[in-house]
Structure formats: structure tokens, C-alpha cells
Biopython code that builds the backbone (N, CA, C, O; Angstrom):
import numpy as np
from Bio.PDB.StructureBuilder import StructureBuilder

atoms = [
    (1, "UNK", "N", (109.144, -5.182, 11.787)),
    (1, "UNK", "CA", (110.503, -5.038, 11.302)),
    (1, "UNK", "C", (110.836, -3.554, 11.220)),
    (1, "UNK", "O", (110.004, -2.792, 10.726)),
    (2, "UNK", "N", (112.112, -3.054, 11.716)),
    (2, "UNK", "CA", (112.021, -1.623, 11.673)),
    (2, "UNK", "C", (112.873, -1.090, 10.395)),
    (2, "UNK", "O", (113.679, -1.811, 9.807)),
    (3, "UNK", "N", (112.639, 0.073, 10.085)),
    (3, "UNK", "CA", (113.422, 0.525, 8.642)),
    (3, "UNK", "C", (114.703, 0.388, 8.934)),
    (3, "UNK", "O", (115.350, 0.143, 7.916)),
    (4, "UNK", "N", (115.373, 0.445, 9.936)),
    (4, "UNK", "CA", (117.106, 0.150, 10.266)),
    (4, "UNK", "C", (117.088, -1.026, 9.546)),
    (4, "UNK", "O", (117.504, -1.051, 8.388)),
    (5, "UNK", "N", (116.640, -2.029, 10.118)),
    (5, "UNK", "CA", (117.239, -3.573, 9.780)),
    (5, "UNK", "C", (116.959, -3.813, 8.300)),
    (5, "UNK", "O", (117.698, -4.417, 7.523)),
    (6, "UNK", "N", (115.515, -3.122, 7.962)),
    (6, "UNK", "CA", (115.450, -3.232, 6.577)),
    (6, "UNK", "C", (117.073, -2.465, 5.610)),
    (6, "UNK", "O", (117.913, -3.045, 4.923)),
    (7, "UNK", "N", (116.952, -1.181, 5.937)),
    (7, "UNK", "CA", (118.089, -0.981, 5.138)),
    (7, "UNK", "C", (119.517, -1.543, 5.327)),
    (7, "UNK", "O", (120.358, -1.363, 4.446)),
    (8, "UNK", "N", (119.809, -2.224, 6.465)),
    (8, "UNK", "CA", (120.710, -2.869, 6.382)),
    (8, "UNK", "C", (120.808, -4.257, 5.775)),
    (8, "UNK", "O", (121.852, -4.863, 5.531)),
    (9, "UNK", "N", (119.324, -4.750, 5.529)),
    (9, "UNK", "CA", (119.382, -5.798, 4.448)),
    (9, "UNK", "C", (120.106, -5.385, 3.045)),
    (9, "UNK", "O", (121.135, -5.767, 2.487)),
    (10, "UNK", "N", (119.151, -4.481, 2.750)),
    (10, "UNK", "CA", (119.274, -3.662, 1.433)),
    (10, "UNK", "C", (120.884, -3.273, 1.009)),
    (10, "UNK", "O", (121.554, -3.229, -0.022)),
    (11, "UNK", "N", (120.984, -3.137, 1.794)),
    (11, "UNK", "CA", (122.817, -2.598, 1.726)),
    (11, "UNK", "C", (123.850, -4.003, 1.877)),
    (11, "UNK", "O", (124.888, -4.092, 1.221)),
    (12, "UNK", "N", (123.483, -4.864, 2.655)),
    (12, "UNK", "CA", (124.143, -5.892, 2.353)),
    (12, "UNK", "C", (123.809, -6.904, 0.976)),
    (12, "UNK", "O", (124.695, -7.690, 0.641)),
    (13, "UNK", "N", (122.571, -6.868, 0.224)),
    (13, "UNK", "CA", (122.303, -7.277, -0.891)),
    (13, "UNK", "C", (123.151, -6.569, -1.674)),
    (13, "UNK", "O", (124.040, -7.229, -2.213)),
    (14, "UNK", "N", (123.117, -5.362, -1.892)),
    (14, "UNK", "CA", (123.887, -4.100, -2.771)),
    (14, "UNK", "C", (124.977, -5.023, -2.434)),
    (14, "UNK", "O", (125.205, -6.011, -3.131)),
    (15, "UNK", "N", (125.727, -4.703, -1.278)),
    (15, "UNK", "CA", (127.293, -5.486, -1.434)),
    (15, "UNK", "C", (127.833, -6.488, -1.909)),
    (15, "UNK", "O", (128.966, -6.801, -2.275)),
    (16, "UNK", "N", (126.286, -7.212, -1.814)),
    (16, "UNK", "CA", (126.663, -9.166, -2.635)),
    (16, "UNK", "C", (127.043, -8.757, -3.465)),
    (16, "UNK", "O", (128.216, -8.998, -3.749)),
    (17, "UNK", "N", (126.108, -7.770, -4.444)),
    (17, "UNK", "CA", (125.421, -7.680, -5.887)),
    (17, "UNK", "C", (127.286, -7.058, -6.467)),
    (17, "UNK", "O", (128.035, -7.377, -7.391)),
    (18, "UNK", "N", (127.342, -6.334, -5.626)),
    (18, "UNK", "CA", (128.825, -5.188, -5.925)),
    (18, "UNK", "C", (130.193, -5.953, -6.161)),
    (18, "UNK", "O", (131.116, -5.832, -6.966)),
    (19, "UNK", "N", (129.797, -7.127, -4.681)),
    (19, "UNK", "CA", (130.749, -8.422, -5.024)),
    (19, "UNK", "C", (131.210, -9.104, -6.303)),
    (19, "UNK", "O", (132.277, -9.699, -6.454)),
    (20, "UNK", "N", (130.514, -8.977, -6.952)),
    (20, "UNK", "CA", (130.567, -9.909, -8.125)),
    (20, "UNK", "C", (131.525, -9.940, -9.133)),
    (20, "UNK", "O", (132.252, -10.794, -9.640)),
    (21, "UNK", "N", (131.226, -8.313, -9.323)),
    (21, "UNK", "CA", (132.613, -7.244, -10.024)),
    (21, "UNK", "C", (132.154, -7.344, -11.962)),
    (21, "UNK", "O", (131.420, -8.168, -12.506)),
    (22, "UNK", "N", (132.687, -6.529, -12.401)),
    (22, "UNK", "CA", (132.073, -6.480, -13.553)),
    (22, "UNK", "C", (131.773, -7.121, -14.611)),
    (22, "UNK", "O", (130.918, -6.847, -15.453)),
    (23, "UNK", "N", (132.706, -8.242, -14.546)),
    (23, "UNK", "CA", (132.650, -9.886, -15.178)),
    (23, "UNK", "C", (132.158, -11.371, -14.379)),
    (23, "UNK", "O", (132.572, -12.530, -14.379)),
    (24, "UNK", "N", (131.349, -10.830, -13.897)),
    (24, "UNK", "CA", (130.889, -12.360, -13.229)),
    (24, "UNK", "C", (130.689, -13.744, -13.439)),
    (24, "UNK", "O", (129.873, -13.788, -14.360)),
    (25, "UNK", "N", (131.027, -15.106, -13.044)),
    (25, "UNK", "CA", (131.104, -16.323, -14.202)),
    (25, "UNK", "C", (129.819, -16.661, -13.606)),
    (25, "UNK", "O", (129.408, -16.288, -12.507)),
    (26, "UNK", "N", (129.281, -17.342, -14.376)),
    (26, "UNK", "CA", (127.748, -17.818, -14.632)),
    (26, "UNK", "C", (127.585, -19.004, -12.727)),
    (26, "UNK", "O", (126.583, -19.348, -12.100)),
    (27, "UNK", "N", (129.008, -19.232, -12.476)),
    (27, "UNK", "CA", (128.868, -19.767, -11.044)),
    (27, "UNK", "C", (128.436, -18.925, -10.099)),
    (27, "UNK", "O", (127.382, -19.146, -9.504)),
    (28, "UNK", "N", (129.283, -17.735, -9.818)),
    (28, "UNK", "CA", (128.874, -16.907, -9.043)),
    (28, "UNK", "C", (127.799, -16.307, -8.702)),
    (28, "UNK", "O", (127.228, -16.323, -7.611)),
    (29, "UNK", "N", (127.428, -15.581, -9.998)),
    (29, "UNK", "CA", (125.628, -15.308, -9.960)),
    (29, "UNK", "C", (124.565, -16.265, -8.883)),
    (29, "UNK", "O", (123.912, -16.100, -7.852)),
    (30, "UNK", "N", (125.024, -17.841, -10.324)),
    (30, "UNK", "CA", (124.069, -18.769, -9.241)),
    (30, "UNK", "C", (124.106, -18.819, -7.953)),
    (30, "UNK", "O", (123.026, -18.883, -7.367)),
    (31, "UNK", "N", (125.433, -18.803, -7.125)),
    (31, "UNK", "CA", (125.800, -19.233, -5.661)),
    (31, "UNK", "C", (125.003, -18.115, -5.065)),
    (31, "UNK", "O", (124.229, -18.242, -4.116)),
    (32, "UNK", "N", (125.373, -16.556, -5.976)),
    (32, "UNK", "CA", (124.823, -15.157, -5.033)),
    (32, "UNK", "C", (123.129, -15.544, -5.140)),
    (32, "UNK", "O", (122.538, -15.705, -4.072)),
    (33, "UNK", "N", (122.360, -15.690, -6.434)),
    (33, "UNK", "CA", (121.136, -16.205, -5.954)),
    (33, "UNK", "C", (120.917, -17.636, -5.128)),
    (33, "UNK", "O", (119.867, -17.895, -4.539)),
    (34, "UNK", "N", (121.507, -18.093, -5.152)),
    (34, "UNK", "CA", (120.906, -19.622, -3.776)),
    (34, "UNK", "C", (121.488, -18.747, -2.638)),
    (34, "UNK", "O", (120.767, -18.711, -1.641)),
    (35, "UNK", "N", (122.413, -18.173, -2.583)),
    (35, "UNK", "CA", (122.761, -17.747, -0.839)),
    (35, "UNK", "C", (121.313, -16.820, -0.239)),
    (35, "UNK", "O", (120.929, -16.900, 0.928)),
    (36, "UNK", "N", (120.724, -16.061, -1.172)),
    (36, "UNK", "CA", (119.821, -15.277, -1.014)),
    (36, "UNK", "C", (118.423, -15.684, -0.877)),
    (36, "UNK", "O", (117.661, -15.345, 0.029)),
    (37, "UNK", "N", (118.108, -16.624, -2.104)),
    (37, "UNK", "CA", (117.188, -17.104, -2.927)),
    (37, "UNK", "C", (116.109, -16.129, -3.362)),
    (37, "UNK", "O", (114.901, -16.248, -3.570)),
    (38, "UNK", "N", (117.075, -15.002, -3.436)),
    (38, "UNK", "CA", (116.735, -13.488, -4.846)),
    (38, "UNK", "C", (117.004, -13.772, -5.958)),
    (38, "UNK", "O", (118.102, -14.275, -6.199)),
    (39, "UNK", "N", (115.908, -13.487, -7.151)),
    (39, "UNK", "CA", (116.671, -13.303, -8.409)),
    (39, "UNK", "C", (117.445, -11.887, -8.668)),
    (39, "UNK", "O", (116.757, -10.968, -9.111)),
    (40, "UNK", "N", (118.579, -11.697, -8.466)),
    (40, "UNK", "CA", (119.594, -10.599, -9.078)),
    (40, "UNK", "C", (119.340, -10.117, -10.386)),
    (40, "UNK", "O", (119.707, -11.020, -11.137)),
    (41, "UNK", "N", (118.855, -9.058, -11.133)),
    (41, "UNK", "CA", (118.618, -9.010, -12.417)),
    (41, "UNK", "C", (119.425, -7.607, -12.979)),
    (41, "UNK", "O", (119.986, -6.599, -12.550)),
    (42, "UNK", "N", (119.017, -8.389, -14.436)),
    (42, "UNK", "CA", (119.873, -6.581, -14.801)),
    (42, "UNK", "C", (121.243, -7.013, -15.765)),
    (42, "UNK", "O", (121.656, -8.093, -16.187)),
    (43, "UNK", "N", (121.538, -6.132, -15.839)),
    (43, "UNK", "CA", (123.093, -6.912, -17.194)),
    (43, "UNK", "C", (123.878, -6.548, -15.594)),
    (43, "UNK", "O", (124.441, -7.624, -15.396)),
    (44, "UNK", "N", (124.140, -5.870, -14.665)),
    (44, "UNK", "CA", (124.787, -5.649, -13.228)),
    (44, "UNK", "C", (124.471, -6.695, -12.336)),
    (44, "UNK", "O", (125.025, -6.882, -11.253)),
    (45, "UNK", "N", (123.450, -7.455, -12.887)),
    (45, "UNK", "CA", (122.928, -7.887, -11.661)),
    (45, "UNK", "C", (122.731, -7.301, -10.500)),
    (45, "UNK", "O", (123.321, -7.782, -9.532)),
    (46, "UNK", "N", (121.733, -5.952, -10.276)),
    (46, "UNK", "CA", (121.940, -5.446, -9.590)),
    (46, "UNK", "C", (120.612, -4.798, -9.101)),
    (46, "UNK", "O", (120.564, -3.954, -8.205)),
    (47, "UNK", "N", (119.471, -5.312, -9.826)),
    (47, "UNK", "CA", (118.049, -4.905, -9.430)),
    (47, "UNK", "C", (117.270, -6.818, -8.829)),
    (47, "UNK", "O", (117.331, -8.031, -9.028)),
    (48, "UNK", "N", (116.726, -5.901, -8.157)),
    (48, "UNK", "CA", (115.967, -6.900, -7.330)),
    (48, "UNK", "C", (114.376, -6.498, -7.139)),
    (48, "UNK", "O", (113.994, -5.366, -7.436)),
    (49, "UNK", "N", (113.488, -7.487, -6.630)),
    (49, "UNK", "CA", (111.916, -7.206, -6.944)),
    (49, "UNK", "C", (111.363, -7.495, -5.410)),
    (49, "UNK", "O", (111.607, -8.567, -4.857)),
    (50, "UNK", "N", (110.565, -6.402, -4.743)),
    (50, "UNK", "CA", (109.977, -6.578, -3.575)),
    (50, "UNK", "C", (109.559, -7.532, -3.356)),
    (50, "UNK", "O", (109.467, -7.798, -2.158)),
    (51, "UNK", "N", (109.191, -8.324, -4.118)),
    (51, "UNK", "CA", (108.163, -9.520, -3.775)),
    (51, "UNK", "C", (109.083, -10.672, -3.411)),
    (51, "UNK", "O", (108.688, -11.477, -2.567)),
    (52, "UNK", "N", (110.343, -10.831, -4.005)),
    (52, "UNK", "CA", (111.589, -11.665, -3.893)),
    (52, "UNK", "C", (112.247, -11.159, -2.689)),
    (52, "UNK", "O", (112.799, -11.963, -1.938)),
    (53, "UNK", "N", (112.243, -9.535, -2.350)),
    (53, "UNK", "CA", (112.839, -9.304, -1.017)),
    (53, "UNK", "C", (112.038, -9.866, 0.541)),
    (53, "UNK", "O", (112.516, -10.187, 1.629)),
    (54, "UNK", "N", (110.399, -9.785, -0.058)),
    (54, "UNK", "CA", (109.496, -10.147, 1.269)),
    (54, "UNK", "C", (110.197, -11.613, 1.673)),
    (54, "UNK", "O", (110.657, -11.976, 2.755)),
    (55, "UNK", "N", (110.075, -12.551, -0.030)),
    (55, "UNK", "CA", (110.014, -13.745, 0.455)),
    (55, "UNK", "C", (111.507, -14.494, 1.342)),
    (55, "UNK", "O", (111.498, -15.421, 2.152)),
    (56, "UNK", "N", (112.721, -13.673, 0.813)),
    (56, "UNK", "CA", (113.595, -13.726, 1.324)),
    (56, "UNK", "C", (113.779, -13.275, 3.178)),
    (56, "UNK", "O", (114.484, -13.702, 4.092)),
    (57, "UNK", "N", (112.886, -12.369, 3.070)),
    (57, "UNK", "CA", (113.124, -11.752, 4.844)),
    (57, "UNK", "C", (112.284, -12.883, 5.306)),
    (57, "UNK", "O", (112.907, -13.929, 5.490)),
    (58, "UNK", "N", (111.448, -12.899, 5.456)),
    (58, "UNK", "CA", (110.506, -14.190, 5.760)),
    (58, "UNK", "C", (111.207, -15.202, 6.432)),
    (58, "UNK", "O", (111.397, -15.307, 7.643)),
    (59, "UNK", "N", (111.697, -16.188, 5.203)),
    (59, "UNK", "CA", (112.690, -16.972, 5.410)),
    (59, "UNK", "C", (113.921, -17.166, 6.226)),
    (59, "UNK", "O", (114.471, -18.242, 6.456)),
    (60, "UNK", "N", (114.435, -15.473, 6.807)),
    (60, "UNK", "CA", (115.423, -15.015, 7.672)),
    (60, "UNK", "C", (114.501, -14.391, 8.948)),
    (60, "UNK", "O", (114.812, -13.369, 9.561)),
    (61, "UNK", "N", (113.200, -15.287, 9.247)),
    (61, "UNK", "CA", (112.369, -14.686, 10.423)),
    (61, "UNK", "C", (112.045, -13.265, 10.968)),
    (61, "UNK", "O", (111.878, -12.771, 12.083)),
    (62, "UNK", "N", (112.025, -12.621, 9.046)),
    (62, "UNK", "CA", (112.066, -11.130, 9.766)),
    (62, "UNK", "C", (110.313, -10.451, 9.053)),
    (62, "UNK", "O", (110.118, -9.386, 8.467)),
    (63, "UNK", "N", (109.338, -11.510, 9.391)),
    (63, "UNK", "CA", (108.216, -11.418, 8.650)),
    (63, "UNK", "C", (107.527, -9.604, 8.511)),
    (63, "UNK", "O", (107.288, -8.762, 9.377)),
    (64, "UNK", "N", (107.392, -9.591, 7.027)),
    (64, "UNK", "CA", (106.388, -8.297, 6.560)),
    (64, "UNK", "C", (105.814, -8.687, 5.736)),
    (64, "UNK", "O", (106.013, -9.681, 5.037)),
    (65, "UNK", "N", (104.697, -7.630, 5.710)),
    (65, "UNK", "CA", (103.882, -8.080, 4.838)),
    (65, "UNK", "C", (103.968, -7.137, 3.545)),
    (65, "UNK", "O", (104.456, -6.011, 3.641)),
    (66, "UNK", "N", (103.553, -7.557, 2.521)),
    (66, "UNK", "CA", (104.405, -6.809, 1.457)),
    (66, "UNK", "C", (103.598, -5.491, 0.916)),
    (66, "UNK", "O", (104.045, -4.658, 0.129)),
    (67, "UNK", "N", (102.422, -5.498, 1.468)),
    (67, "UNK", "CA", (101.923, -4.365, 1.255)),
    (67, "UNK", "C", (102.954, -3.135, 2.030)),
    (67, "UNK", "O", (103.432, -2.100, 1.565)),
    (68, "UNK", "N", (103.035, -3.650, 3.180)),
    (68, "UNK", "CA", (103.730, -2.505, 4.487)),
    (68, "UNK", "C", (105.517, -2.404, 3.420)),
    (68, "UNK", "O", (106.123, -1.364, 3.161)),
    (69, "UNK", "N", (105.834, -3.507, 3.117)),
    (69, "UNK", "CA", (107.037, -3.743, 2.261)),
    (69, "UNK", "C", (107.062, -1.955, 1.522)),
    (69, "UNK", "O", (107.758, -0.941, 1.471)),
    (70, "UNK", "N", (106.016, -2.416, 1.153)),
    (70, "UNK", "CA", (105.636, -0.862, -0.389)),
    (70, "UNK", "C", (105.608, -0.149, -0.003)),
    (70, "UNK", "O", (106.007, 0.841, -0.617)),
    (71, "UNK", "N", (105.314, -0.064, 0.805)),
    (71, "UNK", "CA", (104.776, 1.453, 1.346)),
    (71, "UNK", "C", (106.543, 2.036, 1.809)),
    (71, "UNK", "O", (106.819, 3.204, 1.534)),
    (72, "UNK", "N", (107.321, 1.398, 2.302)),
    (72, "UNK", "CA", (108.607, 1.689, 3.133)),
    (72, "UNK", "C", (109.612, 2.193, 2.085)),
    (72, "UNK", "O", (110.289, 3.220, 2.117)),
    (73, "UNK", "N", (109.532, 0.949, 0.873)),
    (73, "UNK", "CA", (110.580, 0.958, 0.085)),
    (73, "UNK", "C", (110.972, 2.412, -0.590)),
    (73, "UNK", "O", (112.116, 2.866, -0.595)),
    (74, "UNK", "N", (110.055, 2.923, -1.040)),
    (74, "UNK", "CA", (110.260, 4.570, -1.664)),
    (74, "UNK", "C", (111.133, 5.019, -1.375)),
    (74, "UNK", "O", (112.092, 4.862, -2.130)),
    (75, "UNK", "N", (111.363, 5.997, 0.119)),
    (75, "UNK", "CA", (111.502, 6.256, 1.069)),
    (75, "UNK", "C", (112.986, 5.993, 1.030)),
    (75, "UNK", "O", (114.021, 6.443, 0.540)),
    (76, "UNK", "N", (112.442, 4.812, 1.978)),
    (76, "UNK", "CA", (114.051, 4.103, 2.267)),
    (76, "UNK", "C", (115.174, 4.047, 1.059)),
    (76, "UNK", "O", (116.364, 4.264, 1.284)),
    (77, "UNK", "N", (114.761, 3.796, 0.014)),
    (77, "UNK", "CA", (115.749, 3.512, -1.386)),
    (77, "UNK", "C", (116.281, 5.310, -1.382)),
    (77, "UNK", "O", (117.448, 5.614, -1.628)),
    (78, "UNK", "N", (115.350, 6.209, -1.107)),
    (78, "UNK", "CA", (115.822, 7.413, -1.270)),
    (78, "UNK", "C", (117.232, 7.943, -0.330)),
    (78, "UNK", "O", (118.249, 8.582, -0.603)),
    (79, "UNK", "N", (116.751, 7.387, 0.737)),
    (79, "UNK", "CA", (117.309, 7.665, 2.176)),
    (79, "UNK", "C", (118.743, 6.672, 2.217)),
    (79, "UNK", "O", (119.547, 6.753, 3.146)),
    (80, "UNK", "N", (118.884, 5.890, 1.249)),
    (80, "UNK", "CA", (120.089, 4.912, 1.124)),
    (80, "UNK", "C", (120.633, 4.627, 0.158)),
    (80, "UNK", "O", (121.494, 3.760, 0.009)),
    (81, "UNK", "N", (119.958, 5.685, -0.989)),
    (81, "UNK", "CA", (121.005, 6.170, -2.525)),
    (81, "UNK", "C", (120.821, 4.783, -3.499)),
    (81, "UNK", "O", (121.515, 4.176, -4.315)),
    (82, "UNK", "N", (119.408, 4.650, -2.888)),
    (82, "UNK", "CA", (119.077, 3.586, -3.965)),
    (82, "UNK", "C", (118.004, 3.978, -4.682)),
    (82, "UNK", "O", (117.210, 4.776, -4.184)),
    (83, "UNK", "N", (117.761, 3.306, -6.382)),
    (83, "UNK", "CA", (116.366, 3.514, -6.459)),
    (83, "UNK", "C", (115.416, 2.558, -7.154)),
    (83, "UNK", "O", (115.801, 1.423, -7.436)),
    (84, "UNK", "N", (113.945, 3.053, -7.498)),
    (84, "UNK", "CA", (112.754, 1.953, -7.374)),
    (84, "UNK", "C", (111.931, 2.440, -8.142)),
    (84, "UNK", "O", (111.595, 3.622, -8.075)),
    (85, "UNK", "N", (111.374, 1.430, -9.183)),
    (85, "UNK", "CA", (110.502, 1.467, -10.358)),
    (85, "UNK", "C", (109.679, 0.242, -9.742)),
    (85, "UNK", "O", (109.922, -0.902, -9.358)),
    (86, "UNK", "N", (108.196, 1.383, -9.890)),
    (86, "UNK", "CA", (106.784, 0.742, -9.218)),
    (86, "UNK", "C", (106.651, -0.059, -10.523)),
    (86, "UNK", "O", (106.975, 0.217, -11.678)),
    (87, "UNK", "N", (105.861, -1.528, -9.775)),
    (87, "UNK", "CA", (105.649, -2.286, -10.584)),
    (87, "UNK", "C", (104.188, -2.623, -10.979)),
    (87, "UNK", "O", (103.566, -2.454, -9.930)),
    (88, "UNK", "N", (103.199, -3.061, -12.064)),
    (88, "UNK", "CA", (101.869, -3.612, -11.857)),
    (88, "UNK", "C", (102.058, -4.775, -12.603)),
    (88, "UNK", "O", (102.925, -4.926, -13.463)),
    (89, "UNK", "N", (101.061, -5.755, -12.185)),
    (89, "UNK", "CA", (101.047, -7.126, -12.630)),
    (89, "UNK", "C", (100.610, -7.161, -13.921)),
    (89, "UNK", "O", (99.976, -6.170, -14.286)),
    (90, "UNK", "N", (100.798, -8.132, -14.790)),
    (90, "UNK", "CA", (100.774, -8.270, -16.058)),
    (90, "UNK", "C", (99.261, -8.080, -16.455)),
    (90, "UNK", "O", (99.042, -7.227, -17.314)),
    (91, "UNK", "N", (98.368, -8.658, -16.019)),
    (91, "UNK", "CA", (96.743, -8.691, -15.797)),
    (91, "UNK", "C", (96.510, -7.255, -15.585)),
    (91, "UNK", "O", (95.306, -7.000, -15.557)),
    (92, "UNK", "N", (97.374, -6.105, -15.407)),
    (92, "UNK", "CA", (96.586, -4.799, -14.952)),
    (92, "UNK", "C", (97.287, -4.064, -16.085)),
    (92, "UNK", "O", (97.080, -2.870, -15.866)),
    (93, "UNK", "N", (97.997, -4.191, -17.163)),
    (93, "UNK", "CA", (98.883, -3.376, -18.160)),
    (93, "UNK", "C", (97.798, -2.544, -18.711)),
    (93, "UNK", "O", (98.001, -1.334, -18.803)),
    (94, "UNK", "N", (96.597, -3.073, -19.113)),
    (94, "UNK", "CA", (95.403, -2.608, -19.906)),
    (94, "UNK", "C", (94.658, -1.435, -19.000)),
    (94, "UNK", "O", (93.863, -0.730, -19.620)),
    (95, "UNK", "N", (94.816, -1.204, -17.801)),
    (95, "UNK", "CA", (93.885, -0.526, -16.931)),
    (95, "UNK", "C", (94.347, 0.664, -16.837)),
    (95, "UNK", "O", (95.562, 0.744, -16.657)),
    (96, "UNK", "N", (93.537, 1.972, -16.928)),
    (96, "UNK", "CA", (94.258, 3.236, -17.018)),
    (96, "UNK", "C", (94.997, 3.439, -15.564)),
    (96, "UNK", "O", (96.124, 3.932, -15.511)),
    (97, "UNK", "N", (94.379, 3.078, -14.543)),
    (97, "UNK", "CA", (95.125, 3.061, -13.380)),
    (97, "UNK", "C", (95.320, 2.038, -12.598)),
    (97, "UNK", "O", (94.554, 1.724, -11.688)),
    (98, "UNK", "N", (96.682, 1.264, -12.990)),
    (98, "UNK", "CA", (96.914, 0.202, -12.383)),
    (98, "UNK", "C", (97.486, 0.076, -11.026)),
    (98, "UNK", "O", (98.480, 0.725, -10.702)),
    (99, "UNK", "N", (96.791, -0.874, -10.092)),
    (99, "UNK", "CA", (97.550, -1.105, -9.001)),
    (99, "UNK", "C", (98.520, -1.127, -8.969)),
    (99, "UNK", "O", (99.204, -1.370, -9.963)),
    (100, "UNK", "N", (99.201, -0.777, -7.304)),
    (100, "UNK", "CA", (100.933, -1.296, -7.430)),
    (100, "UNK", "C", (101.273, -2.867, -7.008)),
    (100, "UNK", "O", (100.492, -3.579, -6.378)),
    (101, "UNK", "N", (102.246, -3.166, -7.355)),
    (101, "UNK", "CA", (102.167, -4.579, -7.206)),
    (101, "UNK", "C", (103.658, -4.697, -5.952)),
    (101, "UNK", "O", (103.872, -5.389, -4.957)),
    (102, "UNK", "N", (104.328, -3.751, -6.595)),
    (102, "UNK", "CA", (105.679, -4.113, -6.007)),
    (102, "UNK", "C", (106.643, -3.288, -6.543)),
    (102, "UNK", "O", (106.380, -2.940, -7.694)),
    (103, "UNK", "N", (107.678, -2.857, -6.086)),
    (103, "UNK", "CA", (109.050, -2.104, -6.547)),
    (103, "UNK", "C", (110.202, -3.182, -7.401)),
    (103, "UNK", "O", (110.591, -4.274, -6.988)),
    (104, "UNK", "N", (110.521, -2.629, -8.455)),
    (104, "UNK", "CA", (111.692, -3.185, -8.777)),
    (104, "UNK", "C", (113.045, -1.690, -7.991)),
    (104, "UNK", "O", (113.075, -0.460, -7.981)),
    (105, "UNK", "N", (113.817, -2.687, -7.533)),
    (105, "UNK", "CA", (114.853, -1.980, -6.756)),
    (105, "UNK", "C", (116.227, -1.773, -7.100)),
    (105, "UNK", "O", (116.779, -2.613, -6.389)),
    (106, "UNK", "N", (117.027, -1.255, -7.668)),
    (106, "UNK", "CA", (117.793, -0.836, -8.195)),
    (106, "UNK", "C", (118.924, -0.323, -7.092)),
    (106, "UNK", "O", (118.921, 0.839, -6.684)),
    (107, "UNK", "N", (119.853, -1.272, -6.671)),
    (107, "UNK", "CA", (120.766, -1.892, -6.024)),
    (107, "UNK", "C", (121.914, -0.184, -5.755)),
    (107, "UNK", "O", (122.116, 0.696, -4.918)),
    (108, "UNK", "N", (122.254, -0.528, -6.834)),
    (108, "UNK", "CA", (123.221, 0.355, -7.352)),
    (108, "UNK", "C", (123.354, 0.814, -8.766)),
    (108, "UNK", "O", (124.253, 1.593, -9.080)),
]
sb = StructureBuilder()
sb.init_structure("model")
sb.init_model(0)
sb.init_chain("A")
sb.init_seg("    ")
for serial, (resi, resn, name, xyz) in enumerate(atoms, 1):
    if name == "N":
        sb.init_residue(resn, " ", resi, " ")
    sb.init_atom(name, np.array(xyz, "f"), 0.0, 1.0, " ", f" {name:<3s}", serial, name[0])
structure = sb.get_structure()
């Protein structure tokens, strides 16, 4: 998958997310997550989680693997005025140096 198509995912999620507008009814949300089958999070609804973006591209035949996912996202969120809080799994909170698990992504 090349970083173009990725950020043009990314940017069309942002636009759903932007869609919504600052009062959203509890319908809309739902429809924007089933059209996606992302959870949208955030009081904006407007952060999203790598692991929800893999499983979503996948599903749209655009297979990565989510390690390669991680490695891109940094980068790219920089390069497209977005940004990203590394994530570790709940099982690693205790460890002085925890793995990464995944980006939470921050839309807008």
C-alpha cells in the first residue's frame, strides 16, 4: 500500500469525522461508524486507533500489516497536519519500557 493512498484514506476519514459538525445526533455518529466500521472517538469524534484503521483497510482490499501501519503513521500524520499518541497495551502499563502497540490518531 503506498503512503499516497494511505493519506488519502486519512483525509477522507478527517472529512467524515468534520462532516458531522459540532452537534452531532447520536444517528449520525452510528451511520459514520458502520459506513467505516471505525470507532470515531473523542467529545469531536475525531480520533481514531491504528488497529481500527488496519482492520478497516483490509476490509477495503488494501491489506497492511500493522506493524508496517506504525512505522508510516508518525510521519505521515506530520506530513498531513495530523497528529498521533503512541499507544501500549493494557498488560504493558507496569513495564518501564513498554512496547508500541499502535497510534491513537487525531483527525483534526
Amino acid at each position: 500500500m503506498s503512503v499516497q493512498k494511505l493519506a488519502e484514506v486519512l483525509m477522507e476519514l478527517r472529512n467524515a469525522s468534520i462532516s458531522l459538525g459540532a452537534n452531532p445526533s447520536e444517528d449520525s455518529v452510528k451511520q459514520l461508524i458502520q459506513k467505516y466500521d471505525i470507532l470515531f472517538l473523542g467529545n469531536r469524534f475525531n480520533a481514531i486507533y491504528t488497529s481500527d484503521l488496519c482492520h478497516y483497510l483490509s476490509t477495503q482490499g488494501m491489506v497492511i500489516a500493522q506493524e508496517t501501519l506504525n512505522q508510516a503513521i508518525p510521519d505521515l500524520c506530520i506530513a498531513i497536519g495530523m497528529s498521533c499518541e503512541s499507544t501500549a497495551n493494557a498488560s504493558d502499563v507496569k513495564k518501564a519500557k513498554r512496547p508500541l502497540s499502535g497510534y491513537r490518531i487525531i483527525l483534526y
